[in-house]
C-alpha positions as CSV (number, residue, x, y, z in Angstrom):
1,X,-10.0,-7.1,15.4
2,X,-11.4,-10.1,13.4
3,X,-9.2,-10.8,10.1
4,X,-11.2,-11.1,7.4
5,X,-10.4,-14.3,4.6
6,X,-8.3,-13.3,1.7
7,X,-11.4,-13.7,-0.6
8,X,-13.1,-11.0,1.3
9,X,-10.5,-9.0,1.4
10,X,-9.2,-9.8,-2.2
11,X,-12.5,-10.2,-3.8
12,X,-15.7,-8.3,-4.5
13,X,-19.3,-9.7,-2.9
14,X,-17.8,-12.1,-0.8
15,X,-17.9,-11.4,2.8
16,X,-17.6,-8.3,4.5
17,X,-16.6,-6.6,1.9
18,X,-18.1,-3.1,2.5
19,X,-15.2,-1.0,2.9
20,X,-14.5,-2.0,-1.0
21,X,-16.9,0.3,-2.3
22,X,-15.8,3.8,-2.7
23,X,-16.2,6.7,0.1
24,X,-18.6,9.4,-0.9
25,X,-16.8,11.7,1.8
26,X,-13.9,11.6,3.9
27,X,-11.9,13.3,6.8
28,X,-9.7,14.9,4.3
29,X,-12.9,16.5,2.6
30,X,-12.6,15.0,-0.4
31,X,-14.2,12.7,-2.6
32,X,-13.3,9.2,-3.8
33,X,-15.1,8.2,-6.7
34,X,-12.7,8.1,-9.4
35,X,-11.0,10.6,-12.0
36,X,-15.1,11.6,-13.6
37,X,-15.8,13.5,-9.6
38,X,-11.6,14.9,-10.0
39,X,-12.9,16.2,-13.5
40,X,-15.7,18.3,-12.2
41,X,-13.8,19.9,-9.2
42,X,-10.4,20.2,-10.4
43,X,-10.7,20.2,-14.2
44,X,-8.3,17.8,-14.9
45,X,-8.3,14.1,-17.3
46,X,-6.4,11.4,-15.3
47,X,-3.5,10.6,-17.8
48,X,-2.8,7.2,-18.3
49,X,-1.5,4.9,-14.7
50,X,-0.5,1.5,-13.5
51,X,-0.5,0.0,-10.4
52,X,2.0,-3.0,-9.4
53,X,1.6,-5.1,-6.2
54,X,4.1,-6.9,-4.3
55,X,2.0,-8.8,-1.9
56,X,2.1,-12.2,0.1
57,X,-0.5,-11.7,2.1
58,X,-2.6,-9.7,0.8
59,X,-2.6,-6.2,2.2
60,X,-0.7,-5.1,-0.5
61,X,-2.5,-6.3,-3.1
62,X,-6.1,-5.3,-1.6
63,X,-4.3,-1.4,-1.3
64,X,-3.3,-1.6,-5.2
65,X,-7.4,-2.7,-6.4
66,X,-8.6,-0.3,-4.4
67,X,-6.1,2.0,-5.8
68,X,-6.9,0.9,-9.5
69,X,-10.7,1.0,-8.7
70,X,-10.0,5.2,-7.9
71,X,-8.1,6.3,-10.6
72,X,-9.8,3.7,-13.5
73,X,-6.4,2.0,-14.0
74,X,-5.1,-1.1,-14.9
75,X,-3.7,-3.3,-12.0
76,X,-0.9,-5.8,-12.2
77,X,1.2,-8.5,-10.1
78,X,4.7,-8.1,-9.6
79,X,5.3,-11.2,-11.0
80,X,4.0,-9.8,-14.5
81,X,5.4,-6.9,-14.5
82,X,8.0,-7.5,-17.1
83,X,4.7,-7.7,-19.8
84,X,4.5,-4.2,-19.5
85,X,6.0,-1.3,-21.0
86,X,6.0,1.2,-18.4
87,X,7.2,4.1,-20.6
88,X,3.5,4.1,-22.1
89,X,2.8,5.3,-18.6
90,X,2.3,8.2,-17.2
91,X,1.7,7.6,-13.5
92,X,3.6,4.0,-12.2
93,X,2.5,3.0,-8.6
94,X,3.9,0.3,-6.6
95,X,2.6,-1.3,-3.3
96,X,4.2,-3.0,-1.5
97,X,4.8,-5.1,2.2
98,X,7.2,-3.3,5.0
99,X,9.3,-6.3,6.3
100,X,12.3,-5.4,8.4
101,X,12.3,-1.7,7.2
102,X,12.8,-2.4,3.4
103,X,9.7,-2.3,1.0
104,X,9.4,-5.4,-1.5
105,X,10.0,-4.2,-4.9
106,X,11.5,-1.1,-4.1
107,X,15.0,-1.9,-5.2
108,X,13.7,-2.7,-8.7
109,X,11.5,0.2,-9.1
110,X,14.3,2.3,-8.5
111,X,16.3,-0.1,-11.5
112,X,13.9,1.5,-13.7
113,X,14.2,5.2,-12.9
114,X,16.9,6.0,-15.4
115,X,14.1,4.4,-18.5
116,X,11.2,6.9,-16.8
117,X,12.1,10.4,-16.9
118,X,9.3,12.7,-16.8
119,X,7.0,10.0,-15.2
120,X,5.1,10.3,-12.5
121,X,6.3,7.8,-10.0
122,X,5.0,6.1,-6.1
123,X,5.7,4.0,-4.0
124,X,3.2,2.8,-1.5
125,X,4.9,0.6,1.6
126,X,2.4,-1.0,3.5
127,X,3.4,-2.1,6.9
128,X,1.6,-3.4,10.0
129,X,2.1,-0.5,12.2
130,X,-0.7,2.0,12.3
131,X,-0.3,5.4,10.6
132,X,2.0,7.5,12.2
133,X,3.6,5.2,14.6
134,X,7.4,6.4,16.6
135,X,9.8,6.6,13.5
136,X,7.8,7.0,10.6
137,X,9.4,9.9,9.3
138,X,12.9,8.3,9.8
139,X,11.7,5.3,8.1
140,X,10.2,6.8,5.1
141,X,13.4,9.2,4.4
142,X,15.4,5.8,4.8
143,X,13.2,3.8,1.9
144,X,12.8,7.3,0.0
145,X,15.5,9.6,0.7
146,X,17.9,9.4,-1.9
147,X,15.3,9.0,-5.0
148,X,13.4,12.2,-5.1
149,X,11.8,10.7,-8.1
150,X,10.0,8.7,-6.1
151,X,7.0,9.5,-3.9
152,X,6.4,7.6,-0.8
153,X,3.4,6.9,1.0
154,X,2.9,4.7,4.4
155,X,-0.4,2.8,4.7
156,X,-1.5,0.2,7.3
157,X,-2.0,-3.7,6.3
158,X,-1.9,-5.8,9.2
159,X,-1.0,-9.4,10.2
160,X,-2.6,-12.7,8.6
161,X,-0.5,-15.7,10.3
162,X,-2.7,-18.1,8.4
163,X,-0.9,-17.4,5.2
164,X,2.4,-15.9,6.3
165,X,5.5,-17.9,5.4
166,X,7.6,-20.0,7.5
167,X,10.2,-17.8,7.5
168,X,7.9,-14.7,7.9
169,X,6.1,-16.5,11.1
170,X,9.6,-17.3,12.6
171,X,11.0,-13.8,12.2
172,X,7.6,-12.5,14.4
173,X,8.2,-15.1,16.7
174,X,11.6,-13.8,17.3
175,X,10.5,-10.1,17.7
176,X,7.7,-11.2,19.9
177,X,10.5,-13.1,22.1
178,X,12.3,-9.6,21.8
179,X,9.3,-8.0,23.1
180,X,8.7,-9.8,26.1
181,X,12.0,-9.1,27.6
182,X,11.2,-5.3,27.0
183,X,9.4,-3.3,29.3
184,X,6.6,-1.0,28.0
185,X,6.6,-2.8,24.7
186,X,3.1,-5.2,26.5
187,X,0.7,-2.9,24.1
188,X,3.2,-4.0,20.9
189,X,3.2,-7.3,21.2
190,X,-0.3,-8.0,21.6
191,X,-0.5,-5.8,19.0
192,X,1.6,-8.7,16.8
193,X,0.5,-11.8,18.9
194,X,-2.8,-12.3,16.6
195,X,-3.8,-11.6,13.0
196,X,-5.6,-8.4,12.1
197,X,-6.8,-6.5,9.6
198,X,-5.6,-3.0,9.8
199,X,-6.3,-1.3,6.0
200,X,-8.5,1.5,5.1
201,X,-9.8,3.2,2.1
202,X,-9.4,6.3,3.4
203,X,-5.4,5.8,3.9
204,X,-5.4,6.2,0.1
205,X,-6.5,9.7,0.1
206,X,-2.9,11.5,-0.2
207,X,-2.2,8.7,-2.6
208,X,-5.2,9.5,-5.1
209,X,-4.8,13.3,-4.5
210,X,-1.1,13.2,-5.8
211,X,-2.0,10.8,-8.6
212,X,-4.8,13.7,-9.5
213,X,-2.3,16.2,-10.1
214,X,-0.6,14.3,-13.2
């Protein structure tokens, strides 16, 4: 699977950027155009949400604007986040890369759980396995068992070596090294040997659907 650039991933009209605009209708049989096409089937008004990224190469961060595009919300860094108030929220999401089984920013959301009662809160880890894969369940009551205020959600980013760190790169080198000595693990590691570019809008559609019912 060809990789696409960060600016065509990250960036609107540039490249094959396609998959950026909204999907009229999906496999889950719903519609993703925002909280106006929620308003006339469900009858509810989207109440006021965030979306904070952790990303470093930019899986995360394409998940949280597509995010911000459906539910007409305001989109933000990590690295800003201490210029907002999150109380004046009502629904906080955060996205964020898988790395080693722990989700970047997840320790500090759940800092800020005692100051958010009555919030609607998410968390969206964004791995390079695909949806699904052996152990997701395990993995997801691992990052989100013990904080029942917190909803977790698994999506698929993908690999980009081109702007992975040095210590990032050398910790896939080591795991493909693992690999190789493994048998029945050929399909995984040339699964991780190249860059990809795994995400989908449609991944989003449990996300947006919870977010609907705030």
């Amino acid at each position: 699977m060809k990789i696409r650039t960060r600016a065509e991933r990250l960036h609107p009209g540039a490249g094959a950027v396609t998959a950026m605009r909204p999907a009229q209708n999906t496999a889950e049989g719903i519609q993703l155009a925002g909280p106006e096409a929620a308003t006339e089937k469900g009858g509810y008004t989207m109440k006021k949400a965030i979306v904070i990224y952790r990303s470093k190469t930019g899986f995360s961060q394409q998940y949280a604007q597509w995010l911000a595009e459906e539910l007409h919300c305001k989109v933000l860094p990590f690295r800003e986040r201490k210029k907002e108030n999150l109380e004046e929220y009502d629904v906080i999401i955060l996205t964020g890369g898988l790395y080693a089984g722990q989700m970047a920013g997840l320790n500090w959301l759940k800092k800020q759980l005692p100051s958010l009662r009555g919030k609607r809160i998410a968390a969206v880890a964004v791995g390079c396995a695909p949806t699904g894969f052996p152990g997701q369940p395990e993995s997801m009551n691992t990052l989100f068992g013990g904080t029942p205020e917190i909803q977790g959600f698994y999506c698929q980013g993908g690999l980009d070596y081109e702007h992975m760190g040095a210590a990032d790169r050398a910790m896939m080198a080591a795991l493909r090294a693992v690999l190789k000595r493994q048998e029945g693990k050929q399909e995984m590691l040339e699964g991780i040997s190249r860059s990809f570019d795994g995400t989908s809008r449609e991944y989003l559609v449990p996300v947006i659907r919870w977010a609907a019912q705030a």
